[in-house]
VOBA-1610 file (N, C-alpha, C; in pm, whole numbers, padded with zeros to 5 digits, always signed):
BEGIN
Unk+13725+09874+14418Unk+13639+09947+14510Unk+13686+09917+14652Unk+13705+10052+14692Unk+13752+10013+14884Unk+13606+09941+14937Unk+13666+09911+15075Unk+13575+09834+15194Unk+13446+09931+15196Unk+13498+10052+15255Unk+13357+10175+15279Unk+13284+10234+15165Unk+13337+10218+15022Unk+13248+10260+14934Unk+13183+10119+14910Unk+13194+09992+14921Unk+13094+09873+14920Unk+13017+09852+14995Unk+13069+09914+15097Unk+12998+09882+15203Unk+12818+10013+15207Unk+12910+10130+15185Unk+12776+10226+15178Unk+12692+10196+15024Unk+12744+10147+14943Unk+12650+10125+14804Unk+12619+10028+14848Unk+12632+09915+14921Unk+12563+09791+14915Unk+12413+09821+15025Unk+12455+09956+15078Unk+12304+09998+15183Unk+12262+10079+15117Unk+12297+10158+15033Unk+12261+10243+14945Unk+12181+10191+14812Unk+12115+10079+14820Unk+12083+10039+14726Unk+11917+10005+14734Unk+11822+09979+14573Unk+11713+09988+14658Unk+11622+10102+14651Unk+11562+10106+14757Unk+11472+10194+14835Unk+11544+10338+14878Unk+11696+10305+14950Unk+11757+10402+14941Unk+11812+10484+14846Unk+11890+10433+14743Unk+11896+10465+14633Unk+11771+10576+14568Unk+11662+10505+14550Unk+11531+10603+14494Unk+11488+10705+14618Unk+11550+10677+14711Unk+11521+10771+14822Unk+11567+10935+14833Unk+11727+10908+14750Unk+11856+10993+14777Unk+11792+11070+14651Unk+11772+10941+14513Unk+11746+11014+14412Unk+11608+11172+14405Unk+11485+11096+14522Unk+11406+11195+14470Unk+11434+11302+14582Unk+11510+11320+14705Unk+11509+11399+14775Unk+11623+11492+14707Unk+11715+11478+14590Unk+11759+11492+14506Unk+11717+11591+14419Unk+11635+11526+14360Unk+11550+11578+14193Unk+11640+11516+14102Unk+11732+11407+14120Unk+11805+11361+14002Unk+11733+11208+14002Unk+11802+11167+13871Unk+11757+11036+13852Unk+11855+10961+13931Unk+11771+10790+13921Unk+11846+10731+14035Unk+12016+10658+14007Unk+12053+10641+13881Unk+12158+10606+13827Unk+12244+10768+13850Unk+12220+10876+13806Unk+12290+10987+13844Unk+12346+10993+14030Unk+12240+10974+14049Unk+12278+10959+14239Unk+12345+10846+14304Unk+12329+10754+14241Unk+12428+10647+14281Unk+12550+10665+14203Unk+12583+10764+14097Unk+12695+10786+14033Unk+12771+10888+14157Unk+12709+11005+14153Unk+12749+11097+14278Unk+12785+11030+14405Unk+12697+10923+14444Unk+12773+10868+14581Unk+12916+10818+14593Unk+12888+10703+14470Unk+13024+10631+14418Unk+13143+10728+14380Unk+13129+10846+14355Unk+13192+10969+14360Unk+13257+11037+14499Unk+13150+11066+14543Unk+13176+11081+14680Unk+13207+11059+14791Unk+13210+10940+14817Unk+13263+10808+14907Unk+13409+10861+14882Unk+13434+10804+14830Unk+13645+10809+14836Unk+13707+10920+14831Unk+13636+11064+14766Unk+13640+11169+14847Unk+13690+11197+14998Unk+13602+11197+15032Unk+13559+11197+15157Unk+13672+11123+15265Unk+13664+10973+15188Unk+13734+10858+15274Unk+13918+10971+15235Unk+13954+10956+15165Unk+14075+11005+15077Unk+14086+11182+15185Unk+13994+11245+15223Unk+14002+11376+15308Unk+14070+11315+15414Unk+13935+11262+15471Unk+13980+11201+15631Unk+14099+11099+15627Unk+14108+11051+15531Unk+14303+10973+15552Unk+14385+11066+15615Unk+14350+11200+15502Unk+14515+11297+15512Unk+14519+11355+15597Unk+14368+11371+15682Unk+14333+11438+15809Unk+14375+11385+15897Unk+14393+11272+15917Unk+14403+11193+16054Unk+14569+11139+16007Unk+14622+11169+15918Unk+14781+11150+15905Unk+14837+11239+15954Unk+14781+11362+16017Unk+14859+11510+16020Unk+14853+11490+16197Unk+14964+11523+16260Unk+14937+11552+16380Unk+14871+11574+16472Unk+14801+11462+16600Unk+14659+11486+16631Unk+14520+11453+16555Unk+14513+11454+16415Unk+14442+11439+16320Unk+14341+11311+16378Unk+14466+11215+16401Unk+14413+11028+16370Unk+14326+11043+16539Unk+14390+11099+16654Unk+14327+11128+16782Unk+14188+11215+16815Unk+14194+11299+16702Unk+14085+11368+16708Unk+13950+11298+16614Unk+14008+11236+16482Unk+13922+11155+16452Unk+13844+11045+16535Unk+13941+10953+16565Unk+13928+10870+16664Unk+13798+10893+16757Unk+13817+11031+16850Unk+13727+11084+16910Unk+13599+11087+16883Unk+13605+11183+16768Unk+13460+11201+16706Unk+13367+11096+16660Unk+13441+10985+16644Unk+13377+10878+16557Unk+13332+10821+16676Unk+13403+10795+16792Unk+13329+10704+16895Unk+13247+10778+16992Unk+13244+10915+16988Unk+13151+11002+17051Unk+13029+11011+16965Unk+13040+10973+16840Unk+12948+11070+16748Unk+12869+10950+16618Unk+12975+10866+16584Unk+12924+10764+16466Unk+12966+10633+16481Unk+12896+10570+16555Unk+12920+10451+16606Unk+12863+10334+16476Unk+12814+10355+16360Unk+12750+10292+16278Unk+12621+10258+16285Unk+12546+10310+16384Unk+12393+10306+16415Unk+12321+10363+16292Unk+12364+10450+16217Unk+12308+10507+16117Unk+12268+10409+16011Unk+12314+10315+15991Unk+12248+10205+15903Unk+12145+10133+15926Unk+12125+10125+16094Unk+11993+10002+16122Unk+11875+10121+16099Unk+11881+10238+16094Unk+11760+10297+16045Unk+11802+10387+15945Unk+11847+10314+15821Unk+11856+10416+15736Unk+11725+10467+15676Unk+11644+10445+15675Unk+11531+10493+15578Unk+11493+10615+15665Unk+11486+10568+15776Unk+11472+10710+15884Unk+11584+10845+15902Unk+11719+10800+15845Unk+11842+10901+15827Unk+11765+10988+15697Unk+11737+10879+15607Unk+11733+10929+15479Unk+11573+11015+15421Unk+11462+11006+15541Unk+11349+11085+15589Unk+11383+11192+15683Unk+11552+11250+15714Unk+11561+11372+15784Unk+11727+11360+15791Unk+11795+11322+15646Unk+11946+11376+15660Unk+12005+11501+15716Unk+11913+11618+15732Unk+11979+11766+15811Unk+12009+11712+15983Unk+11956+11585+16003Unk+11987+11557+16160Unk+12114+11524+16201Unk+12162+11482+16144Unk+12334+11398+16095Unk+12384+11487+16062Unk+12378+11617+16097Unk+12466+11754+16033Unk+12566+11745+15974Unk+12532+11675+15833Unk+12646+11627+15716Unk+12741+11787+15709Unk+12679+11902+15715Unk+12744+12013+15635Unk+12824+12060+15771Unk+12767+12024+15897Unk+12907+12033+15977Unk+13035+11898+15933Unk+13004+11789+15948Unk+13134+11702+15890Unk+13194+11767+15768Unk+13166+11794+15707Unk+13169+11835+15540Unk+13315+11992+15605Unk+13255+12053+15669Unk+13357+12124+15759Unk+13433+12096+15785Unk+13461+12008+15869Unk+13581+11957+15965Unk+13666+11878+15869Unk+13631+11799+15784Unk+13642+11745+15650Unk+13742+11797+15572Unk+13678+11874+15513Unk+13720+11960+15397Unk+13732+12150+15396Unk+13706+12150+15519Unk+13723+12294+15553Unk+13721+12412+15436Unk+13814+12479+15417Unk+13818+12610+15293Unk+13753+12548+15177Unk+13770+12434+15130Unk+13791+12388+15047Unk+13650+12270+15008Unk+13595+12298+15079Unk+13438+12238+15060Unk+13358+12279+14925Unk+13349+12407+14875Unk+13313+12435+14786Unk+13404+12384+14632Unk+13530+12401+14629Unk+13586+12318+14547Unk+13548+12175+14541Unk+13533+12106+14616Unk+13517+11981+14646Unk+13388+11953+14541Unk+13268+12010+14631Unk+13187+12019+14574Unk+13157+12099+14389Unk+13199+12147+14394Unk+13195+12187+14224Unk+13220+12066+14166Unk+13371+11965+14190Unk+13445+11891+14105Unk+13307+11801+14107Unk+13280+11752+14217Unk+13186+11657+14234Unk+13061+11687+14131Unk+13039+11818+14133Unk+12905+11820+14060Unk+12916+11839+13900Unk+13061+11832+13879Unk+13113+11813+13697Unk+13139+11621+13687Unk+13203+11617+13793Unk+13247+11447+13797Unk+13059+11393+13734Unk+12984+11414+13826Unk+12884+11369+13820Unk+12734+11389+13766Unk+12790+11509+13686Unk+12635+11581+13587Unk+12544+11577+13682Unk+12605+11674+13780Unk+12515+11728+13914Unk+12500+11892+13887Unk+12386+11960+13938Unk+12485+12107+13973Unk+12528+12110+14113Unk+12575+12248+14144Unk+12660+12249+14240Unk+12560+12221+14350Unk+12465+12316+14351Unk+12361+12284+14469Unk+12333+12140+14522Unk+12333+12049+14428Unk+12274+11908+14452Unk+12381+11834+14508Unk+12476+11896+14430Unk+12647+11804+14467Unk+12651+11833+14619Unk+12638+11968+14676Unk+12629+11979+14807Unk+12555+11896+14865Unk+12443+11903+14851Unk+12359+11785+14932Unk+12397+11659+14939Unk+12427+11623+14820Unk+12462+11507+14816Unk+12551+11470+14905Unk+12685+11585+14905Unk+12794+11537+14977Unk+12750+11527+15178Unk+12671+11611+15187Unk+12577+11601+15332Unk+12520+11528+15336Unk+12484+11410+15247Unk+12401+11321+15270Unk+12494+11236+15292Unk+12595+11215+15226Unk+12678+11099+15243Unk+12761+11074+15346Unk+12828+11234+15394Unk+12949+11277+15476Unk+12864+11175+15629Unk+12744+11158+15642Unk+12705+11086+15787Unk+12711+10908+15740Unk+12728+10879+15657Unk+12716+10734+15586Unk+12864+10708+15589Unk+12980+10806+15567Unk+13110+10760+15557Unk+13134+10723+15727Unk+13093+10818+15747Unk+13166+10837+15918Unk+13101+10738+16018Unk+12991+10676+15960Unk+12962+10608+16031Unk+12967+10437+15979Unk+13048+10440+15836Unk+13092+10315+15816Unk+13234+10336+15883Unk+13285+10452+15899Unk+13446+10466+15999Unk+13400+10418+16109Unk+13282+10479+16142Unk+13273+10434+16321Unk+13271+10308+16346Unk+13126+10251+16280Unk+13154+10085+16295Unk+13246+10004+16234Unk+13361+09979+16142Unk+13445+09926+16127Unk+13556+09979+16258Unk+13596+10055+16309Unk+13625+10131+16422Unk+13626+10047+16547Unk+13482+10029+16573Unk+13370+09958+16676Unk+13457+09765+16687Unk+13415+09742+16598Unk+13382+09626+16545Unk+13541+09568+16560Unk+13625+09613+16459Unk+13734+09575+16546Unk+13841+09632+16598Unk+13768+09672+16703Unk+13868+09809+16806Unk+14010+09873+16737Unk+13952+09961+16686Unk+14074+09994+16662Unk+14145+10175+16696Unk+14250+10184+16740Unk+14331+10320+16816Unk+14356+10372+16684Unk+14383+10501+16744Unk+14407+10604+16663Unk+14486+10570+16561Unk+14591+10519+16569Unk+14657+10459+16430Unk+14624+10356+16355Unk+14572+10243+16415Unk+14508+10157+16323Unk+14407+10239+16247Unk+14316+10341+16331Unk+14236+10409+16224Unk+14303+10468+16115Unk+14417+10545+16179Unk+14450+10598+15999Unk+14518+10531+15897Unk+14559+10412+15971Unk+14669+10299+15841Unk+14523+10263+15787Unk+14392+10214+15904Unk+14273+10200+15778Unk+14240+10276+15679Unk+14227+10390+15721Unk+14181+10513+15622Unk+14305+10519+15520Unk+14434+10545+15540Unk+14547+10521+15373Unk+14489+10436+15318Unk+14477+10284+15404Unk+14487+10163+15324Unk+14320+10193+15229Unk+14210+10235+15267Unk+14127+10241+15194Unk+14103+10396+15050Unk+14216+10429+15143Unk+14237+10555+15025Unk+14354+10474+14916Unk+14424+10448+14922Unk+14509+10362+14846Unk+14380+10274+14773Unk+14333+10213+14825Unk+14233+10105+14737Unk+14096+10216+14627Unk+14083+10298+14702Unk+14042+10427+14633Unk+14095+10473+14503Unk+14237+10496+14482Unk+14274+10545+14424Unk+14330+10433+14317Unk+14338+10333+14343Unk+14411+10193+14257Unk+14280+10183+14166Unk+14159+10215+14219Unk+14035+10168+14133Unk+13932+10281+14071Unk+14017+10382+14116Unk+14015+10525+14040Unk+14120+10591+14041Unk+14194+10606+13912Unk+14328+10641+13938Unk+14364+10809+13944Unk+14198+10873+13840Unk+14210+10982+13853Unk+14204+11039+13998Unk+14143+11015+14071Unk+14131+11046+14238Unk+14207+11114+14354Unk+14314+11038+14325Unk+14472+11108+14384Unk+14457+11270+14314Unk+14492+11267+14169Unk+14494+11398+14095Unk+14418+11517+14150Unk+14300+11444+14121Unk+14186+11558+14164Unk+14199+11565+14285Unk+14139+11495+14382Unk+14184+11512+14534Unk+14263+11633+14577Unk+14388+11594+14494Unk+14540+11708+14564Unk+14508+11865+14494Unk+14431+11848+14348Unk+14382+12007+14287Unk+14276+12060+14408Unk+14207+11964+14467Unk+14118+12015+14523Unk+14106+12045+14689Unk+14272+11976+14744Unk+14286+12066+14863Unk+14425+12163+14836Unk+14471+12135+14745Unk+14621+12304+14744Unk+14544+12395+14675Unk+14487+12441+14796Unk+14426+12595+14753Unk+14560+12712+14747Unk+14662+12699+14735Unk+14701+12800+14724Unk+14848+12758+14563Unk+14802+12642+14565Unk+14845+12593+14434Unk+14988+12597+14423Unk+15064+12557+14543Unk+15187+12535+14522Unk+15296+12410+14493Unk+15142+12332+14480Unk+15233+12200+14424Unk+15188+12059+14564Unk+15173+12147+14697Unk+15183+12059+14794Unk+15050+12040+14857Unk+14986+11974+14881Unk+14854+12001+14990Unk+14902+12002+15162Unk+15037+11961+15199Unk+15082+11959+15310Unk+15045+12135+15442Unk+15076+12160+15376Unk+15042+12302+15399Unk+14886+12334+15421Unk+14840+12314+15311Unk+14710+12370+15326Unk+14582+12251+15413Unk+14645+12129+15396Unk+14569+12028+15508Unk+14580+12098+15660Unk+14742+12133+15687Unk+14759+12199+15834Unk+14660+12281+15850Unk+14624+12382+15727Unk+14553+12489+15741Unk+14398+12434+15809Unk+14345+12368+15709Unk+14213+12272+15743Unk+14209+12181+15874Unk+14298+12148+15919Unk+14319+12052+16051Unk+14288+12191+16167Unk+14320+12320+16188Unk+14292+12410+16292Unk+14132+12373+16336Unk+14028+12339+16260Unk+13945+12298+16294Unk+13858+12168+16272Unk+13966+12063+16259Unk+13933+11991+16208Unk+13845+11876+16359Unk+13685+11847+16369Unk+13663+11814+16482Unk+13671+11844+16609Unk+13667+11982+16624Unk+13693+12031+16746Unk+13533+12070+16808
//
């Protein structure tokens, strides 16, 4: 398990946990399955995002303008009005075209339907970015240390889910040529702007 998926299940646990579950309608082992799902997602997007030209600078940006890790000292209050944290804008900049794929896999990975998988992933997309921000914060780190963090935790992602890489790359080459290089460029035009 990477740093940021321990780090958000270890706050995710609990009160939060039964929190996610009933704003949900799933049970609470299903929703902590979907997170643990979703986390390295997410983390594994924003790697390849911030590897691409500008990517790691524009991340950079957003995180210290926008998710400084404050979102944890009141989580119960995030998690009494997640539409405030405009997860489904990150979820954008994120995963762009390709959000709805994302979301499907997620909601087969996780005996979700699609609807819930969405939410879910808006619920979480402000919990990733703001375990980026404060690890970020905490020990200062520039645009490239952010993205050797983000490989290095996508690498640890994928060592402890091996299917991850696989799916991941089905689920940004939308045009199915073998490469996601291409179609990340495509998703980076608005990626945080």
């Amino acid at each position: 398990m990477n740093f940021i998926t321990q780090m958000i299940t270890q706050q995710v646990a609990g009160y939060a946990a039964r929190a996610i579950a009933q704003r949900l309608g799933v049970s609470e082992a299903t929703a902590q399955r979907g997170v643990q799902i979703a986390i390295p997602l997410i983390v594994a997007a924003l790697a390849r995002n911030a590897s691409q030209p500008g990517g790691a600078e524009d991340l950079h940006q957003a995180v210290t303008n926008d998710h400084d890790g404050s979102i944890f000292d009141n989580l119960s209050g995030y998690l009494g009005n997640p539409q405030d944290a405009n997860g489904a804008g990150i979820l954008g900049h994120v995963f762009g075209g390709q959000q709805d794929t994302v979301q499907n896999n997620l909601a087969q990975a996780a005996g979700l339907d699609q609807n819930t998988a969405g939410s879910l992933l808006e619920m979480v997309a402000p919990l990733v970015m703001g375990a980026v921000g404060q690890t970020q914060r905490q020990n200062n780190l520039d645009p490239g240390d952010l993205s050797d963090f983000l490989n290095t935790q996508q690498q640890q992602a994928e060592a402890s889910a091996p299917g991850l890489a696989g799916t991941l790359n089905s689920m940004l080459d939308s045009n199915q040529d073998g490469s996601v290089t291409d179609d990340v460029g495509r998703l980076l035009g608005s990626f945080f702007k």
